[in-house]
N, C-alpha and C positions, 0 to 999 in steps of 0.2 A: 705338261709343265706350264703352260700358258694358263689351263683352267686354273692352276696354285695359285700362280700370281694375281690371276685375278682375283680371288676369293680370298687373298692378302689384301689385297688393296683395299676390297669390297668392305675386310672388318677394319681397314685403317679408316675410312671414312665415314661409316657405323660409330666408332671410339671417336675420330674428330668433331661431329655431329653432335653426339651425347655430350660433349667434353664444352660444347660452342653453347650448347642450349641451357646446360648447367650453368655457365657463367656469366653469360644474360640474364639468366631468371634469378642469379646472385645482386649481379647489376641493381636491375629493378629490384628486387626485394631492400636493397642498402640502401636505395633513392625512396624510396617509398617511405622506409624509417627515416632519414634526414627530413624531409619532408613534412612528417607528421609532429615528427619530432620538434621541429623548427614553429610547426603552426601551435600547438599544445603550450611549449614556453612561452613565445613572441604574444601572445596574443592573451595569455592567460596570466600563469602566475607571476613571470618575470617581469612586466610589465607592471603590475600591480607594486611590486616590491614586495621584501620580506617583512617588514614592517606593519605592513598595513594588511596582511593575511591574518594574524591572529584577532586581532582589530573585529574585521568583518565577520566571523568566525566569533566571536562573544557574541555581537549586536544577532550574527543568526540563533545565537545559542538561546541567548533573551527572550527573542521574539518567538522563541519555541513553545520556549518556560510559558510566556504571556497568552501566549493561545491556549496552551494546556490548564492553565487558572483559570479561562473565561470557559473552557468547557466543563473544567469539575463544578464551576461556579453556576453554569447553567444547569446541570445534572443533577446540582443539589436542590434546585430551586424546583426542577419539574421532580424530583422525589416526593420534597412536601408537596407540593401539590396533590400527587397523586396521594399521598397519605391523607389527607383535605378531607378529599373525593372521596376517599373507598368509610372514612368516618360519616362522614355525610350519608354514604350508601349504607352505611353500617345502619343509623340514627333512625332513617326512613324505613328500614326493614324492621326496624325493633317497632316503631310505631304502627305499620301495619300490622305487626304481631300483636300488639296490647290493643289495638282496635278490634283485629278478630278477636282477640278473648275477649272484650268486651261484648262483642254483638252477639260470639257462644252464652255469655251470662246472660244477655238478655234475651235469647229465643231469639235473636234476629237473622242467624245463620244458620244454615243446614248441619252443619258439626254439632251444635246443643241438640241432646236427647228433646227438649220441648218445641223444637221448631215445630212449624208447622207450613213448611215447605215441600 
């Protein structure tokens, strides 16, 4: 009889325990949210006011827009460029072209039948 009682008692304070540790860790968990909660408002939006959120919120929307302009604006400029460039490379390849056929017509190449290279 004595071992029952004890192995009652043993799961009463087994159950006390689980019951003590759950509602501590309740505790802190609801301090932790007041906590964060309080630092998140106090510090952030409430403070600011409602007013002045939308506000701040255009000028970031603006300054979004304004960088995204100055990069399609830089994007377009290195396009032509590179369009410049690759006409330029175009221009130089075509005239070494008409140069070799010139130095083919005149025998001064190995490609003319008359060379004499």
């Amino acid at each position: 009889m004595r071992v029952l009682d004890w192995l009652q008692l043993h799961h009463f304070f087994e159950i006390f325990l689980v019951f003590a540790l759950m509602s501590g860790a309740m505790i802190l968990v609801i301090l932790m949210i007041k906590v964060g909660w309080n630092t998140i408002f106090e510090t952030g939006f409430m403070k600011r006011g409602a007013s002045e959120l939308p506000e701040r919120i255009q000028e970031r929307i603006e300054s979004i827009v304004e960088e995204l302009l100055r990069v399609r604006e830089f994007d377009t400029a290195m396009i032509l460029m590179e369009k410049q460039r690759l006409k330029k490379l175009e221009l130089q390849e075509l005239g070494l072209k008409v140069h070799l056929l010139e130095a083919c017509a005149k025998g001064e190449h190995p490609c003319s039948p008359t060379s004499s290279i």
